[in-house]
Every structure is written in structure tokens, then in C-alpha cells.
N, CA, C and O of each residue as an XYZ file, in Angstrom:
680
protein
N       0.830     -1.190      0.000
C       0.000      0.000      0.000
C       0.875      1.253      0.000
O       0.633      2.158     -0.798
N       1.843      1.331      0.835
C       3.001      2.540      1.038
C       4.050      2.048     -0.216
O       4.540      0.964     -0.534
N       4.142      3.714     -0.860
C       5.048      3.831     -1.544
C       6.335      4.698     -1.446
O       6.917      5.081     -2.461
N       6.706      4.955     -0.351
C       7.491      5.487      0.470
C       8.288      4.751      2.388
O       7.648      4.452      3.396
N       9.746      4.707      2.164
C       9.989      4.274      3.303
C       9.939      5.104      4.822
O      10.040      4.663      5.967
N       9.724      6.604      4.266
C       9.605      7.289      5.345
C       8.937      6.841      6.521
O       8.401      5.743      6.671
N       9.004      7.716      7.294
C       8.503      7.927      9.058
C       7.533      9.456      8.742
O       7.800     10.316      7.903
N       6.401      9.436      9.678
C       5.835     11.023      9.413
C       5.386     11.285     10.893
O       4.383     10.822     11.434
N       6.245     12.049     11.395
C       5.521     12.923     13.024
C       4.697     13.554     12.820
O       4.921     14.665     12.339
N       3.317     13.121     13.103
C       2.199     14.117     13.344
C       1.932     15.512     14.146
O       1.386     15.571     15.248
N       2.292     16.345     13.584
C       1.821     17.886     14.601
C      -0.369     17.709     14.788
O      -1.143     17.256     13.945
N      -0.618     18.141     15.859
C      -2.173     17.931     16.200
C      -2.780     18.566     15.375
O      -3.753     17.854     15.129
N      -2.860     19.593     14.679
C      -3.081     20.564     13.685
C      -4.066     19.491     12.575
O      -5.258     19.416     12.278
N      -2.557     18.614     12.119
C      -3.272     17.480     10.854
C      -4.521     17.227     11.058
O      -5.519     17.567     10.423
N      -4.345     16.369     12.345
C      -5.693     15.498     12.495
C      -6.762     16.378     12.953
O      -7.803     15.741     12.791
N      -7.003     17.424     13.402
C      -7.925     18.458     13.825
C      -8.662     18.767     13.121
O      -9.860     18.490     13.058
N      -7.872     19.547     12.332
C      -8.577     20.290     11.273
C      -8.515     18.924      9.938
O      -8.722     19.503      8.871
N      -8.405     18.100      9.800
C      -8.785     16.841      8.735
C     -10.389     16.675      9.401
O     -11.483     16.803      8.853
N     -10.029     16.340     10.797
C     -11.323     15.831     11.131
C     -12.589     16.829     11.244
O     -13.732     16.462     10.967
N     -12.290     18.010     11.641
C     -13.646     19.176     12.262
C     -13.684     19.471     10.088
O     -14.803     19.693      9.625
N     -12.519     19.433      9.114
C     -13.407     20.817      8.150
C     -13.386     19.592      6.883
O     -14.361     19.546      6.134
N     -12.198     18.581      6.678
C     -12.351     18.210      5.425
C     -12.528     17.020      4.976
O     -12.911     16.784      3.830
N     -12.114     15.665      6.334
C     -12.125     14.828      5.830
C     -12.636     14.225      7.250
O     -11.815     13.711      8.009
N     -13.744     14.286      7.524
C     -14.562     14.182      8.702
C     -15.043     12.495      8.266
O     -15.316     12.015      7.166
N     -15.009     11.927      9.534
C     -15.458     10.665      9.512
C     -16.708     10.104      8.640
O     -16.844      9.077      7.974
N     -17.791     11.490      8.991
C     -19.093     10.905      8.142
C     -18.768     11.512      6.692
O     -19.366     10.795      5.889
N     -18.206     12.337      6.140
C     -18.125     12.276      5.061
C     -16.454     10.742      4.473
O     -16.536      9.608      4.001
N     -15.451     11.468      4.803
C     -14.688     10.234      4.454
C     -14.085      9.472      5.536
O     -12.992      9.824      5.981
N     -14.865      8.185      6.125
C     -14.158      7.148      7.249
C     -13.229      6.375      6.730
O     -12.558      5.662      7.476
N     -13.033      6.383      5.389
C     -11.656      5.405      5.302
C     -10.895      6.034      5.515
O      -9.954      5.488      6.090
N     -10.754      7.475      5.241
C      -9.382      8.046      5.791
C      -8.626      7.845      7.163
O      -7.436      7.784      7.471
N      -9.980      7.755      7.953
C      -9.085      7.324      9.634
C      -8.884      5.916      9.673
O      -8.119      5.417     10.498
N      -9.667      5.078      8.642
C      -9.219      3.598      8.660
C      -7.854      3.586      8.226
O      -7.027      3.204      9.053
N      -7.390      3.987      6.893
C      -6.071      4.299      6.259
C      -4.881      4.929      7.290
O      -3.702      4.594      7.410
N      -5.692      6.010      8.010
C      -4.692      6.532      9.084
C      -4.173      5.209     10.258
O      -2.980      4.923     10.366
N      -5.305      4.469     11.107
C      -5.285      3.541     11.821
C      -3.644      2.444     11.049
O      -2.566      2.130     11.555
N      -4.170      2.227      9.882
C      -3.249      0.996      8.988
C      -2.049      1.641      9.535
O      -1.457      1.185     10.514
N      -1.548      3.110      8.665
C      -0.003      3.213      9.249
C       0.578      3.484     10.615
O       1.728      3.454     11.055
N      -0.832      3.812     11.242
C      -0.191      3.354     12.425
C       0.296      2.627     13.183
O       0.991      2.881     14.167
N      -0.198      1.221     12.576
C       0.106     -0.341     12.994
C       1.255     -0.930     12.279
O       1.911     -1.947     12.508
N       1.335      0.016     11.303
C       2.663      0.025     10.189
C       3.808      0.463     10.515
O       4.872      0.158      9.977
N       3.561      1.598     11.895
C       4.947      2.248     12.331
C       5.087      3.439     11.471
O       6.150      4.042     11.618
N       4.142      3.981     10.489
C       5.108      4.853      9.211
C       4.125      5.951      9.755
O       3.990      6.930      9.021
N       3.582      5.938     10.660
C       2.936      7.715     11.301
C       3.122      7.489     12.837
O       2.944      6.425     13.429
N       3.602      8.960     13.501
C       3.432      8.616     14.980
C       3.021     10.002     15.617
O       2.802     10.942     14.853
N       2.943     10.115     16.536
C       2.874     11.366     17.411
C       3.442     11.176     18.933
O       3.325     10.160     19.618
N       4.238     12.690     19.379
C       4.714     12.818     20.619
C       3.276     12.599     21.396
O       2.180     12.731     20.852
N       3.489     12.246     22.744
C       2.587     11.971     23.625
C       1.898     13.671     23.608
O       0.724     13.856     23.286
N       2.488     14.397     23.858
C       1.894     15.980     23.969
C       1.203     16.144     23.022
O       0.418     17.069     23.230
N       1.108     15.761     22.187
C       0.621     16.029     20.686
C      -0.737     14.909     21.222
O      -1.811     15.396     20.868
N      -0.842     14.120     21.661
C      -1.696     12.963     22.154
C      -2.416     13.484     22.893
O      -3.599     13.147     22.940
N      -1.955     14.367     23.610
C      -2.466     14.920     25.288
C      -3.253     16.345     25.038
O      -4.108     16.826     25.782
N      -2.656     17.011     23.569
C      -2.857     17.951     23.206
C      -4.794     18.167     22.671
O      -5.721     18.970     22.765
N      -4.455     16.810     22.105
C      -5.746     16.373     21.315
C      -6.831     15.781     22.460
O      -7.960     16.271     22.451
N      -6.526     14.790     23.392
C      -7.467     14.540     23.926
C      -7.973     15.321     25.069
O      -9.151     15.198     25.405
N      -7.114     16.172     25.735
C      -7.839     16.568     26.559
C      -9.255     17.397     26.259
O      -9.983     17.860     27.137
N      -9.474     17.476     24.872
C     -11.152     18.147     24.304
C     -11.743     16.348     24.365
O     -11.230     15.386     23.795
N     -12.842     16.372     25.167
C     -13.356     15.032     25.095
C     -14.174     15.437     24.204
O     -15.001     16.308     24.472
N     -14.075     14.824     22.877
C     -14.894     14.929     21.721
C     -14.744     13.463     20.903
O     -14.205     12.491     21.431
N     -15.342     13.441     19.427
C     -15.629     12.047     19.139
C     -13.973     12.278     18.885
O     -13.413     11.322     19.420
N     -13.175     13.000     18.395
C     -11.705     12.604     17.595
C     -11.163     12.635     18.766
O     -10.080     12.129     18.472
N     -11.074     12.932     20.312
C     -10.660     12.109     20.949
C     -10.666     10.498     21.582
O      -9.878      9.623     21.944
N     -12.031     10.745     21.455
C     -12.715      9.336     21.168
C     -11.577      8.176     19.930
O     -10.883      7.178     20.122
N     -11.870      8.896     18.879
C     -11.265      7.791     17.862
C      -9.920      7.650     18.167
O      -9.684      6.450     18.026
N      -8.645      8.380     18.599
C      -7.403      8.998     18.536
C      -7.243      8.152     19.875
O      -6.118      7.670     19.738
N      -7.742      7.704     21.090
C      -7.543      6.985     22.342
C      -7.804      5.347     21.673
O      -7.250      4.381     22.197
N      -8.580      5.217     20.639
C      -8.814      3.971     20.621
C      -7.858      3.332     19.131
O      -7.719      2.144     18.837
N      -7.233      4.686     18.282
C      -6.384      4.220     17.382
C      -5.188      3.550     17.544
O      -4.734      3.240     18.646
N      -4.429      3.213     16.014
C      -3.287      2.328     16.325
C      -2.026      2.951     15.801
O      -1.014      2.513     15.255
N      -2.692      4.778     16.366
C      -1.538      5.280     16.152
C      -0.637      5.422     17.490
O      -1.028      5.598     18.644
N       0.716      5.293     16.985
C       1.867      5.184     17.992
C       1.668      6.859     18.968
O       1.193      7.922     18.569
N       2.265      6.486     20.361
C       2.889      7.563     21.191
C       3.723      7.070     21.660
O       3.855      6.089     22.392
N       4.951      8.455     20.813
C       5.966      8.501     21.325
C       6.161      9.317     22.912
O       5.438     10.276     23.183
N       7.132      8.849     23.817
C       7.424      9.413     24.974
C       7.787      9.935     24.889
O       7.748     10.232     23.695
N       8.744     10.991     25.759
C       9.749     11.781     25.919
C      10.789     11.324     26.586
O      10.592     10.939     27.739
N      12.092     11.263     26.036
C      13.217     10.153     26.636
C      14.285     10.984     26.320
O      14.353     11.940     25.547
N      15.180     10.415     27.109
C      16.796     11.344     26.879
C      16.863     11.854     25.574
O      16.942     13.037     25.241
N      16.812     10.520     24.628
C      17.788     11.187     23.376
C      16.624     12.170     22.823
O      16.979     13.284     22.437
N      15.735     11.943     22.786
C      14.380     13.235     22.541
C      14.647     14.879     23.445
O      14.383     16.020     23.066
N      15.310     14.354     24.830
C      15.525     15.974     25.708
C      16.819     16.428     24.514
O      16.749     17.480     23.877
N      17.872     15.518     24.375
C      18.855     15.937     23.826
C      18.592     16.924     22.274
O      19.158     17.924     21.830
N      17.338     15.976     21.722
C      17.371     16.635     20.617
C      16.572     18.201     20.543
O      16.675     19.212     19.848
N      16.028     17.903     21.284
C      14.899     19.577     21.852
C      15.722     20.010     21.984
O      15.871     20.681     20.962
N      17.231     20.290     23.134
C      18.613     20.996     23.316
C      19.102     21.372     22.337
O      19.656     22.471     22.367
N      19.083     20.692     21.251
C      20.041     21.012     20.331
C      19.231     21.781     19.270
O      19.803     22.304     18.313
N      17.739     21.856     19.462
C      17.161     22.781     19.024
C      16.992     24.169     19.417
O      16.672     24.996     18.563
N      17.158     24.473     20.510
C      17.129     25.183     21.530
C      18.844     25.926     21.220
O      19.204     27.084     21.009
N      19.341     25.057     21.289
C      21.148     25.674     21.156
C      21.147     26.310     20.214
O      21.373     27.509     20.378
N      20.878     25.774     18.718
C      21.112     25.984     17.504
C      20.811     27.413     17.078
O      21.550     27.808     16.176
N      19.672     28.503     17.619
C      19.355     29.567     17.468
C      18.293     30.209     18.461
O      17.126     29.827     18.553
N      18.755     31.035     19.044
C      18.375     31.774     20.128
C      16.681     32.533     19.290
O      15.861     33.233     19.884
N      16.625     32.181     18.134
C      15.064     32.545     17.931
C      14.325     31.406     18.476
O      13.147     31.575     18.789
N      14.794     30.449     18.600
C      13.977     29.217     18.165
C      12.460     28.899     19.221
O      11.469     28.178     19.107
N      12.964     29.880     20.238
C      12.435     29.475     21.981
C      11.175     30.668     21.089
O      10.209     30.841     21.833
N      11.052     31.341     19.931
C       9.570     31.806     19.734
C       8.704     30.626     19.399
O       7.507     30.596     19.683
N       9.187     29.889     18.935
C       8.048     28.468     18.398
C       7.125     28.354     19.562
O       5.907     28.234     19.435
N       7.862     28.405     20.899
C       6.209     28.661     21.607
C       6.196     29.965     22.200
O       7.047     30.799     22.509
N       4.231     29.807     22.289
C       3.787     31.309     22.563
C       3.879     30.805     24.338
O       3.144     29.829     24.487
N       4.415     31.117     25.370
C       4.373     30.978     26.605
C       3.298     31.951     27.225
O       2.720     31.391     28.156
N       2.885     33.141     27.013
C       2.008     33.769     27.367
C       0.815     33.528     26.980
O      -0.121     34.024     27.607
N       0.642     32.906     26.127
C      -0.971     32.045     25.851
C      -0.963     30.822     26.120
O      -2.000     30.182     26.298
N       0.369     30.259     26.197
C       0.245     28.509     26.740
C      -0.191     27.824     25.150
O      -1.093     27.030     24.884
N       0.391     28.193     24.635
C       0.173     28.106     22.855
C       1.661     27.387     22.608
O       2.717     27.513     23.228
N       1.184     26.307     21.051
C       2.373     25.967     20.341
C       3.220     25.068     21.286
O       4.391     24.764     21.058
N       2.356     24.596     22.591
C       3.857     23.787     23.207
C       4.370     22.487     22.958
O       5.436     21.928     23.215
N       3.112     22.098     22.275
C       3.787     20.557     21.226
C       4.817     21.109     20.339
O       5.651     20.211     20.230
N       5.133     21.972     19.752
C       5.304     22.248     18.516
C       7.179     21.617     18.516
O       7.752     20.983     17.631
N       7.718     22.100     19.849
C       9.695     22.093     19.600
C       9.846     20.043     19.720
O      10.691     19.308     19.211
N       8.713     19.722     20.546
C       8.602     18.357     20.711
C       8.443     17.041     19.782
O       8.907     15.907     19.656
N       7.254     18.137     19.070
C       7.475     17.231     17.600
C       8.486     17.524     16.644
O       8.755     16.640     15.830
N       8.996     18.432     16.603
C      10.453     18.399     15.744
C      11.600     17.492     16.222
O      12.405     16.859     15.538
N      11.477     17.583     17.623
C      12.695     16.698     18.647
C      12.072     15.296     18.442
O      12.839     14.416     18.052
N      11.180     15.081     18.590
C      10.879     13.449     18.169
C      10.804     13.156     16.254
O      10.311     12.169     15.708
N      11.204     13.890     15.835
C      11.410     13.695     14.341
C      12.495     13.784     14.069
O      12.786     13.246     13.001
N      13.634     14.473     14.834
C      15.003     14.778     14.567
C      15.284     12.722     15.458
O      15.774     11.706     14.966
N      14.889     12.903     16.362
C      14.839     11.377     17.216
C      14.692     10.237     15.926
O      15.563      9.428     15.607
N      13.371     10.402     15.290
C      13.327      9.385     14.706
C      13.677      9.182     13.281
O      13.424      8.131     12.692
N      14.454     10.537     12.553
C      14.416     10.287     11.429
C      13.377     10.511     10.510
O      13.331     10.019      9.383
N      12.450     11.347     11.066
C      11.136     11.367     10.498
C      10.868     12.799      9.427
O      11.688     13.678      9.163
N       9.745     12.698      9.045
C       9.314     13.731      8.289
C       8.498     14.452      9.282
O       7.948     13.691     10.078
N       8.239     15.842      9.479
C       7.562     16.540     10.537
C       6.112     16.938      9.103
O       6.052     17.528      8.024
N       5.327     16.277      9.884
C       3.760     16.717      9.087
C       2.969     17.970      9.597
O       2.378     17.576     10.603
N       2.734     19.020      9.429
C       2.086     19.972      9.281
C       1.253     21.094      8.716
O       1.649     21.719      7.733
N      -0.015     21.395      9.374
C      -0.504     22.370      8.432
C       0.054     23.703      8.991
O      -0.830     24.555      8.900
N       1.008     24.125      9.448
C       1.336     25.307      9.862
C       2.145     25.770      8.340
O       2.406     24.948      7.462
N       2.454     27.184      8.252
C       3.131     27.706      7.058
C       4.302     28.399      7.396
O       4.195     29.093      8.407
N       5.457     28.407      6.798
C       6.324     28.786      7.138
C       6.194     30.695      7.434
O       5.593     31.350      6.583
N       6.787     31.398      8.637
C       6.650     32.529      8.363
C       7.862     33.282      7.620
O       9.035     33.186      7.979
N       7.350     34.136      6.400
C       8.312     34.536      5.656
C       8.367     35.799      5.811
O       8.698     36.361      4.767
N       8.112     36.751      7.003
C       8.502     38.537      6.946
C       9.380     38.078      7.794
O       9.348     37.042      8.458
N      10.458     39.204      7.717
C      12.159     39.522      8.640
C      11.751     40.103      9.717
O      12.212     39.837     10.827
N      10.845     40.956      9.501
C      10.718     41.918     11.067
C       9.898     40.867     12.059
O       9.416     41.363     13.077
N       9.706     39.426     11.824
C       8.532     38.773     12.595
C       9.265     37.894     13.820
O      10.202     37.096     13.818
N       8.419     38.406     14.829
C       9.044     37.638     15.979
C       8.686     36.098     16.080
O       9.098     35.115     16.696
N       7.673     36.411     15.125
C       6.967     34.545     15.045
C       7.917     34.103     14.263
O       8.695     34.720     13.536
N       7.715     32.275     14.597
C       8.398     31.211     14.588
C       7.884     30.079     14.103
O       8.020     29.093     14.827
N       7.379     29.950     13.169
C       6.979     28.394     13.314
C       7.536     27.208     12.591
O       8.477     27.207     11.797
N       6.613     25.928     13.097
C       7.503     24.698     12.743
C       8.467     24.317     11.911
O       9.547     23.748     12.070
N       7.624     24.917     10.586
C       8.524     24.710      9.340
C       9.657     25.733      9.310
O      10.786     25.475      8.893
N       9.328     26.720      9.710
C      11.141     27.537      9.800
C      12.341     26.682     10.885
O      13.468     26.228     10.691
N      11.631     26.735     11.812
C      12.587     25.594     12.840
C      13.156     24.562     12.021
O      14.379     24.633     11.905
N      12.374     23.280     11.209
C      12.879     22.307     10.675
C      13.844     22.753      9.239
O      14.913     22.231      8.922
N      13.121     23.865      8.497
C      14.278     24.591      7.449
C      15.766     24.704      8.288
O      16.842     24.355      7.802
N      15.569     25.306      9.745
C      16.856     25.736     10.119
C      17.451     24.504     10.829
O      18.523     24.673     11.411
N      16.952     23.437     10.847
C      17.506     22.074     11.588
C      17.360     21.132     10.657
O      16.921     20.016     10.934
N      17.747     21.525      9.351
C      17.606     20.832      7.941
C      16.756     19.333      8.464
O      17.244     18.204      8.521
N      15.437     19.731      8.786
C      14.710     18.550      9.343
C      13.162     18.718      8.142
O      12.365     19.635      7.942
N      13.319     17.348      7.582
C      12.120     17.462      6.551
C      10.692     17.933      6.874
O      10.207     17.346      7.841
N      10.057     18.675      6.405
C       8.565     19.073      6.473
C       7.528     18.914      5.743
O       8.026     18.945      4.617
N       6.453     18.770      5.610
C       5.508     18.647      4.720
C       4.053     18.760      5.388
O       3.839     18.503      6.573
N       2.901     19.256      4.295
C       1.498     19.060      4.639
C       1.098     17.790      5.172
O       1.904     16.892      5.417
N      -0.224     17.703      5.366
C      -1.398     16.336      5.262
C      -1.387     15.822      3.728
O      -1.140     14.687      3.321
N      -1.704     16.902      3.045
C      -1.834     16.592      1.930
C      -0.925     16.088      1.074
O      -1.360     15.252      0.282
N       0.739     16.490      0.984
C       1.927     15.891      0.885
C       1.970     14.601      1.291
O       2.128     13.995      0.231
N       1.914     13.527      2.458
C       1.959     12.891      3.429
C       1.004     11.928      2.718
O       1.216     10.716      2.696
N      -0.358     12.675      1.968
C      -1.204     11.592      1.726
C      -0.884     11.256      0.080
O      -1.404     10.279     -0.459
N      -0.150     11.998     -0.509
C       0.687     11.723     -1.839
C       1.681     10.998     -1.549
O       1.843     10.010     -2.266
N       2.488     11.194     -0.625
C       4.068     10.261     -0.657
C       3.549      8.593     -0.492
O       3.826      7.622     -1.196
N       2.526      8.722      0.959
C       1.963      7.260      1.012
C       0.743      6.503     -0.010
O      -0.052      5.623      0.320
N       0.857      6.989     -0.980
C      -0.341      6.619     -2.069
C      -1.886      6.646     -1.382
O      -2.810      6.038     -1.923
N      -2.040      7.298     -0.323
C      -3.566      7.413     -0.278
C      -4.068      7.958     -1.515
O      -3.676      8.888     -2.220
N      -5.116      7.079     -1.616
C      -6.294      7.528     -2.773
C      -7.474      7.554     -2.515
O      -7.978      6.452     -2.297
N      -8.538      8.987     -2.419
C      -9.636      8.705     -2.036
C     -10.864      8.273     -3.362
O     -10.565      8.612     -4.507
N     -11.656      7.837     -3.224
C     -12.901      7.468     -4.012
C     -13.714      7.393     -3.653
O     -13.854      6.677     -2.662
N     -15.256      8.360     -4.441
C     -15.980      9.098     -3.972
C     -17.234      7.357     -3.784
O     -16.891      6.225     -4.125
N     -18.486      7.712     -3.220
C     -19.511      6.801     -3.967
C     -20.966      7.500     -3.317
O     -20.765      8.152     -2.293
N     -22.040      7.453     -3.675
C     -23.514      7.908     -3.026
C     -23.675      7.034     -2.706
O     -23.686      5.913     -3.216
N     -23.923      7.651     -1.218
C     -24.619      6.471     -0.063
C     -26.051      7.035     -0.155
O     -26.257      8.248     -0.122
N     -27.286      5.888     -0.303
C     -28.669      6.151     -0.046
C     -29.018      5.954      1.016
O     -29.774      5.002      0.816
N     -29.044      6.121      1.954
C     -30.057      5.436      2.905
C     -31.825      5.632      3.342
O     -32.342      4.887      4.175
């Protein structure tokens, strides 16, 4: 089914907004079936925060996301090490989170568990491109920690997802 050997770290973003605007269970459920597969496959994962991030809204996608067979990763030495060395690497980097809103704090974690695993960092965030901007996000971090990035939508091209439509009567 996968046509790619990659790894893909899930940022919470993906599955959020897949599930609340575009690819919602009652319109397309194979997609979380397809999601479930690579999770049992090893080839998608998420930091536990990213886990913790999502469920603490008790809703149905926490619902589905507690009972999936997608992986959580912990937080373990060589993961602190790699957050450090994100952290070292450029004294902007500590904007990736907003601390005064309690915002973005998955965000240095899932790069550190992708730098950990070798992975591709999946996101719908966009890189910010003005100079005068104190913002930070994911994809500039991984540009500057030559750490791969990509959409949902990327992610669902590399792994050959294919959707197909059909009318349901009931």
C-alpha cells in the first residue's frame, strides 16, 4: 500500500482540522481507517503531547485517537537531547512557543521526536516569511535544523492514499 519508506511525526493541527473541516469521519471514514493501517505500520506517529494535546477536548476525535493504532511517542533522553540542540542551535527558536498564551507547546517536541526518529515533521502550519517577525513556526525551525517538512496533503501523496468518492442512499 506505502510507496514510500519514510517515518511522518504528526503535529495535532493534521488530524484536527482533517477531522472538524475536510475529511470528517461521516463524510470520508476510510481516511481514519487508512490513518489507523499506518499506524500499525509504524510509518505515522505522534509525541505523547501532541496525544495529550488532542485529547484533553473530550470529543468524538478524541474518542477515535484513544482507541487508534496510532503510535505515542514518549519523551526520553535522546528526545531531551534533541529539543537541546534545538534550543542551542538559534536563540530565535524558543519563539516556536507562545508561553504567554500557553500556545504551540507541542510544537519544539514534535520536531525533537522527528530529529529522534528520522522522520518527516507533518504539518498544516506555514512557514513565516517577513524579517521583522518575531513569530516562529515549525517549518522555519525544521528549514533551520535541515529537518524534513511537509502538509497532510503531501503525506497523503508520498503514502499513495487515494480517495474514491460513492452515493450512499439510505
Amino acid at each position: 500500500m506505502s510507496i514510500t519508506d519514510n517515518k511522518y511525526c504528526l503535529d495535532a493541527n493534521v488530524l484536527i482540522q482533517a477531522w472538524q473541516k475536510y475529511y470528517s469521519p461521516k463524510l470520508c471514514p476510510a481516511y481514519w481507517d487508512v490513518l489507523n493501517s499506518f499506524g500499525a505500520q509504524n510509518k505515522i506517529f505522534m509525541p505523547e503531547i501532541v496525544f495529550v494535546e488532542i485529547v484533553r477536548t473530550e470529543d468524538d476525535l478524541s474518542k477515535w485517537l484513544k482507541a487508534s493504532d496510532i503510535p505515542i511517542r514518549k519523551i526520553d533522553e535522546n528526545v531531551t537531547k534533541c529539543l537541546q540542540g534545538i534550543y542551542s542551535s538559534d536563540p530565535n527558536h524558543k519563539f516556536l512557543v507562545d508561553n504567554t498564551k500557553a500556545r504551540s507547546l507541542a510544537d519544539p517536541w514534535v520536531i525533537a521526536h522527528a530529529i529522534n526518529e528520522n522522520a518527516i515533521v507533518v504539518t498544516k502550519e506555514e512557514k513565516v516569511t517577513a524579517i521583522n517577525s518575531k513569530k516562529i513556526k515549525i517549518p522555519n525551525v525544521c528549514d533551520n535544523m535541515n529537518v524534513t517538512w511537509i502538509n497532510d496533503f503531501q503525506m497523503i501523496s508520498e503514502l499513495g492514499i487515494r480517495f474514491s468518492c460513492e452515493i450512499v442512499t439510505e
